[in-house]
C-alpha positions as CSV (number, residue, x, y, z in Angstrom):
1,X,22.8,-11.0,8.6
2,X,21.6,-9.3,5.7
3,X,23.2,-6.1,3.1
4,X,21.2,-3.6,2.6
5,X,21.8,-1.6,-0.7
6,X,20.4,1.8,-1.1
7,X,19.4,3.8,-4.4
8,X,17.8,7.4,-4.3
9,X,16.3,6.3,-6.9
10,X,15.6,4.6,-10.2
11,X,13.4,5.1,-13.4
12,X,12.4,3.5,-16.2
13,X,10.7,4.1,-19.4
14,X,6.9,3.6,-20.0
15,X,5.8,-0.3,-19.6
16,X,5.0,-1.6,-23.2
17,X,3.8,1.9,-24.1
18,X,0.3,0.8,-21.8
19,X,-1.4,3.3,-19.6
20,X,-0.5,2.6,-16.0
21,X,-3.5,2.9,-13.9
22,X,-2.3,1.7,-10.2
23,X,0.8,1.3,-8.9
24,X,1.3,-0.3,-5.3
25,X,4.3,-1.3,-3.0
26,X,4.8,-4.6,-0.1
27,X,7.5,-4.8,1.7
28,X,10.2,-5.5,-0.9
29,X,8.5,-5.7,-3.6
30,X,6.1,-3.2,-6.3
31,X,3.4,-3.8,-8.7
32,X,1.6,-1.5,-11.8
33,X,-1.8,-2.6,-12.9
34,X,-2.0,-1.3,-16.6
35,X,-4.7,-0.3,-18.8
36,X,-4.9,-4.1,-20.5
37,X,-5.9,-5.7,-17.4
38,X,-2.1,-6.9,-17.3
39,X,0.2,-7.1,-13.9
40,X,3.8,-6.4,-14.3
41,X,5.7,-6.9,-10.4
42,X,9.4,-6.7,-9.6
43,X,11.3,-6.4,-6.4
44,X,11.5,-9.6,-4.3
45,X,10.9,-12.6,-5.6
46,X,11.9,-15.4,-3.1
47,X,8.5,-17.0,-3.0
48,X,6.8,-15.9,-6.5
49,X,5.4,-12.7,-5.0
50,X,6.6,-10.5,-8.1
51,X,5.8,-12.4,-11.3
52,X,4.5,-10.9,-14.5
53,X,1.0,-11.7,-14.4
54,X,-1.2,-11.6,-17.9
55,X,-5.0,-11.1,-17.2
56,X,-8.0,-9.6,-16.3
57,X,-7.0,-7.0,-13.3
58,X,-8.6,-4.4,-11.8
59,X,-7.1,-3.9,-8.5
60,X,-3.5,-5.5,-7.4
61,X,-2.0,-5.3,-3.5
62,X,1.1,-6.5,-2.3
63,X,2.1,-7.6,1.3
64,X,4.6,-9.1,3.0
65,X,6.2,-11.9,0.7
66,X,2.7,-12.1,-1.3
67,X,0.7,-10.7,-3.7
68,X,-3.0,-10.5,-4.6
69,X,-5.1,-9.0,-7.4
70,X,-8.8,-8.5,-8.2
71,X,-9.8,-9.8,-11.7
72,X,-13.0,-7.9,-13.4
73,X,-15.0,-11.1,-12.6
74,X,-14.7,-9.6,-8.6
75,X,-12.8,-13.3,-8.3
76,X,-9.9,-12.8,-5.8
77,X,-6.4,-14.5,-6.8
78,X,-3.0,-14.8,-4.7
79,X,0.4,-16.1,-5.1
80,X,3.3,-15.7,-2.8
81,X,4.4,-16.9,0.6
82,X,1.6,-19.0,2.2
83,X,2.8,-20.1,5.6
84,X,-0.2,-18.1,7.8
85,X,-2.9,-18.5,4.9
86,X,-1.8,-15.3,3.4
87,X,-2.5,-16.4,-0.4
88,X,-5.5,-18.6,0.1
89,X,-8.2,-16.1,0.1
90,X,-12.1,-16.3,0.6
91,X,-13.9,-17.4,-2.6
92,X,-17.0,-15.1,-3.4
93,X,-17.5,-11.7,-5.4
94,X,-15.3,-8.7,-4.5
95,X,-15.2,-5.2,-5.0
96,X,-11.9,-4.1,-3.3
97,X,-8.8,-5.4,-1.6
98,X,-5.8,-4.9,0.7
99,X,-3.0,-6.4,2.4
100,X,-0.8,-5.6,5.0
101,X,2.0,-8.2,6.2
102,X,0.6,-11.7,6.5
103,X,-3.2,-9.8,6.6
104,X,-5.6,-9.1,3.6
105,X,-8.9,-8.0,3.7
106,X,-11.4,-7.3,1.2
107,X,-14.9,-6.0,0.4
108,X,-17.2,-8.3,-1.0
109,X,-20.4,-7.8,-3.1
110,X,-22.2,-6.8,-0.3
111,X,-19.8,-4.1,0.8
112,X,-18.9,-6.3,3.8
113,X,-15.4,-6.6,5.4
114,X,-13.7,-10.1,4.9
115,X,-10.3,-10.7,6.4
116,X,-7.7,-13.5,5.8
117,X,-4.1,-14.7,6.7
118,X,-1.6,-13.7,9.6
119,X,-2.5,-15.1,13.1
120,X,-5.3,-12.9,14.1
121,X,-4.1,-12.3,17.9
122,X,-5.4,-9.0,18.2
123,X,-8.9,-10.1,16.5
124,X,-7.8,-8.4,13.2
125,X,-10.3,-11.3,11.1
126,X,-12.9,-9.4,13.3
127,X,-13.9,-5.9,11.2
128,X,-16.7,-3.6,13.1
129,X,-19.6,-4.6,11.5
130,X,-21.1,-2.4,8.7
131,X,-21.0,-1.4,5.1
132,X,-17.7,-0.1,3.7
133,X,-16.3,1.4,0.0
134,X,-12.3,0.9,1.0
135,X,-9.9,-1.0,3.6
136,X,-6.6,-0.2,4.3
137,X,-4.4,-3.1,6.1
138,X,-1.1,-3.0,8.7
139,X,0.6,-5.2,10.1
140,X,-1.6,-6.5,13.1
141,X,-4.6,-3.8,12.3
142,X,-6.3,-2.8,9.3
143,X,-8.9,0.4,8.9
144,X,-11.5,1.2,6.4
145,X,-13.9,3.7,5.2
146,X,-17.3,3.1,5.6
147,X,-20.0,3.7,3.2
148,X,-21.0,7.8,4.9
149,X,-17.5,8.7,5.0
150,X,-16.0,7.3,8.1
151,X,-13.1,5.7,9.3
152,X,-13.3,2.5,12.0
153,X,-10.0,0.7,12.6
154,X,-9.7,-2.9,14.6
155,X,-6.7,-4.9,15.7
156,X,-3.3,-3.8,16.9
157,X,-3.7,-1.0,19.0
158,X,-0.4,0.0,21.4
159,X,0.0,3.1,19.4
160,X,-3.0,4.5,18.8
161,X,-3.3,3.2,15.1
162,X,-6.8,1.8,15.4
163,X,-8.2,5.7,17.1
164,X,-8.8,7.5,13.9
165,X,-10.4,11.7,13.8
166,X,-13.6,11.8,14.1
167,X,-13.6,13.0,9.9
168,X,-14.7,12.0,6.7
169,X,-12.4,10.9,4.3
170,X,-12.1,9.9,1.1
171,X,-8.5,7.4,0.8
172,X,-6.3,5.6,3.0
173,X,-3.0,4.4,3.6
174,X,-2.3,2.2,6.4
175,X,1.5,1.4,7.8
176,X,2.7,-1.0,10.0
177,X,1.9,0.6,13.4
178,X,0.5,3.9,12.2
179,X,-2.1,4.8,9.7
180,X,-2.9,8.0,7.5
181,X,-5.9,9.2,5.3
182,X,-7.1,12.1,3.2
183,X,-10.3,14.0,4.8
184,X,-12.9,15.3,2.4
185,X,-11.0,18.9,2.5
186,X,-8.2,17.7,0.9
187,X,-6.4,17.6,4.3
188,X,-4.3,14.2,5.6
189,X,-4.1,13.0,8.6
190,X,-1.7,10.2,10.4
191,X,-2.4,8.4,13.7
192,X,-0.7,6.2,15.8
193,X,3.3,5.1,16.5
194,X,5.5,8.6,15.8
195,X,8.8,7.3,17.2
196,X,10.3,8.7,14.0
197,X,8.0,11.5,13.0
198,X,5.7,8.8,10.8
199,X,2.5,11.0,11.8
200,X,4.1,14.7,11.7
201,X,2.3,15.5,8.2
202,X,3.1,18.5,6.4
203,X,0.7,21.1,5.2
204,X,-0.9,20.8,1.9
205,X,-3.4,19.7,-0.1
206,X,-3.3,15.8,-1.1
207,X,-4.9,13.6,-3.1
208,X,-3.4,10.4,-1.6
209,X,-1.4,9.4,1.2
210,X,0.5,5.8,1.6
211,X,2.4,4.0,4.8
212,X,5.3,1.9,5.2
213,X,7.3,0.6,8.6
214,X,8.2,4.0,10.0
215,X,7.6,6.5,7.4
216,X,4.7,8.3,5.0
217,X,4.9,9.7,1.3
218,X,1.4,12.2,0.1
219,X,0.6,13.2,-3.0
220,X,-0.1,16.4,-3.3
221,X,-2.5,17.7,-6.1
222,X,0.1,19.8,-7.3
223,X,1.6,16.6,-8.8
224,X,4.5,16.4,-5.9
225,X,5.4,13.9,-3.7
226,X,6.5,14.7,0.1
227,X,7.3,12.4,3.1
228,X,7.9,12.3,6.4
229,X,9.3,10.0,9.1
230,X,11.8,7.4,8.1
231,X,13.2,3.9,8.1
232,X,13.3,3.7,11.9
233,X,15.6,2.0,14.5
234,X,17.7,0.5,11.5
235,X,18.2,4.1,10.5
236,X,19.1,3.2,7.0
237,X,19.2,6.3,5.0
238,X,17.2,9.3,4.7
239,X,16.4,8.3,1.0
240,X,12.8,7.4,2.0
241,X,12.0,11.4,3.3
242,X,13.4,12.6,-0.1
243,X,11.0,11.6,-3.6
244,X,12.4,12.4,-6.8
245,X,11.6,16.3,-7.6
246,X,9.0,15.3,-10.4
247,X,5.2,15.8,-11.1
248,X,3.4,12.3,-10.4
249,X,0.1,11.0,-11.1
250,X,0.2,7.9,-9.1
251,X,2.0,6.7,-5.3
252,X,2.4,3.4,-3.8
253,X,4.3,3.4,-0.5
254,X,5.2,0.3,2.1
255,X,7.4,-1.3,3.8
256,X,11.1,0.6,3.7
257,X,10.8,1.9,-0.5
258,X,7.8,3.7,-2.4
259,X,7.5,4.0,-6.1
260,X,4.9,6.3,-8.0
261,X,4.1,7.7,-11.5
262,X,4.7,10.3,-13.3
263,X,2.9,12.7,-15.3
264,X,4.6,10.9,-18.7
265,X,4.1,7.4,-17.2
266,X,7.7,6.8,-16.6
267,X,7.8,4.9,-13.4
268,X,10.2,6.5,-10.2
269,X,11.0,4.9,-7.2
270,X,13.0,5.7,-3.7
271,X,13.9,3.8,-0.8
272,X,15.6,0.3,0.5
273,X,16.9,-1.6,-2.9
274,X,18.4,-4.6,-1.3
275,X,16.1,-6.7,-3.4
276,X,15.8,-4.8,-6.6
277,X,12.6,-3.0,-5.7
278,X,13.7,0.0,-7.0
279,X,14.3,-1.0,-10.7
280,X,10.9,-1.8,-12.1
281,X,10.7,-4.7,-15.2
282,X,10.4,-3.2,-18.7
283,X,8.9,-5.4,-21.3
């Protein structure tokens, strides 16, 4: 049996005065990628998913109980929980990566779909074949944007998850059974499990969207945040469905927390805090 501790939300000053370019979330754990190339992770840290990592970055996802980063040599490096190959990558030359769970995928050099880790019982190592400029990953399925605009999906597929519109789109934020995206119009769009409202978007323009377990956060090209859904059976709190009331530049969203960015880099996040995912490292 486990405590869960809830926060509506915590902030923090600037990292080290650095521009944060990305900022992502796993399941109990958040990452920002700042301007130096450097990682700074905080959150869960059972099996050294949430270090503070000094490099060459470009890209950073976190999953499950790891995390994974793309350095500017398109190299791909993990560290974390490795019990289903999770953190033991493909070697070769990388543009873009995701994880999901115990699943990461990745597109290499020839903007190619390769998938790693988690069991692969719904044939989720097994991307449609074709040429892609981003992936989003789930739990058991994963999705990803091909290079004219489209969305294919493989894997999972109980719910729907794997059936996107027939749209182009420019992002994507996959969940655990449900996925979302932002069409070319500005519009987003959810698909999939909506036990708990996860797909119910509201109206607006967006400029991203993100997914965690039962629940979806946008941001809006206004600068604010909205969600919908929430943290499902458990029925933690409605913390998840309410963002800090701020302008934001950035959004990561996963598991049962999200944390984003705002417009003077100070760092806001919302959600589960049971393992200190809501109070991000300053050095």
């Amino acid at each position: 049996m486990f405590t869960i501790i809830l926060t509506l939300f915590a902030c923090s000053p600037p990292i080290d005065d650095d521009h944060i370019t990305s900022i992502v979330s796993g399941w109990a754990q958040s990452c920002t990628l700042q301007a130096s190339g450097d990682l700074v992770c905080w959150g869960k840290n059972n099996y050294g998913q949430s270090p503070i990592q000094e490099g060459d970055f470009i890209q950073v996802s976190t999953g499950h109980l790891h995390t994974c980063a793309l350095d500017d040599q398109g190299q791909i490096q993990c560290w974390g929980y490795n019990g289903d190959g999770e953190s033991t990558p493909p070697i070769g030359n990388y543009q873009f990566i995701d994880l999901g769970g115990e699943l990461g995928c990745a597109i290499n050099e020839n903007s190619e779909i390769e998938c790693w880790g988690g069991l692969n019982d719904f044939y989720e190592h097994s991307p449609p074949p074709g040429t892609y400029q981003e992936v989003g990953v789930g739990w058991f399925h994963a999705c990803a944007i091909t290079t004219s605009n489209h969305v294919r999906c493989w894997g999972y597929n109980d719910f729907g998850q794997t059936e996107p519109p027939d749209l182009e789109f420019t992002s994507l934020g996959v969940g655990c059974w449900h996925s979302c995206g932002v069409a070319i119009d500005g519009q987003a769009y959810c698909w999939g499990e909506n036990g708990y409202g996860q797909t119910d978007v509201p109206k607006g323009e967006y400029v991203s969207v993100g997914s965690g377990e039962y629940h979806a956060c946008g941001l809006l090209t206004s600068g604010k945040v909205v969600c919908w859904g929430n943290t499902g059976p458990e029925n933690i709190s409605d913390d998840l469905s309410n963002p800090p009331n701020d302008r934001f530049r950035l959004l990561g969203t996963s598991g049962i927390h999200s944390c984003g960015v705002t417009s003077n880099d100070e760092i806001k996040c919302w959600g589960d805090n049971s393992s200190g995912q809501l109070e991000p490292l300053i050095r």
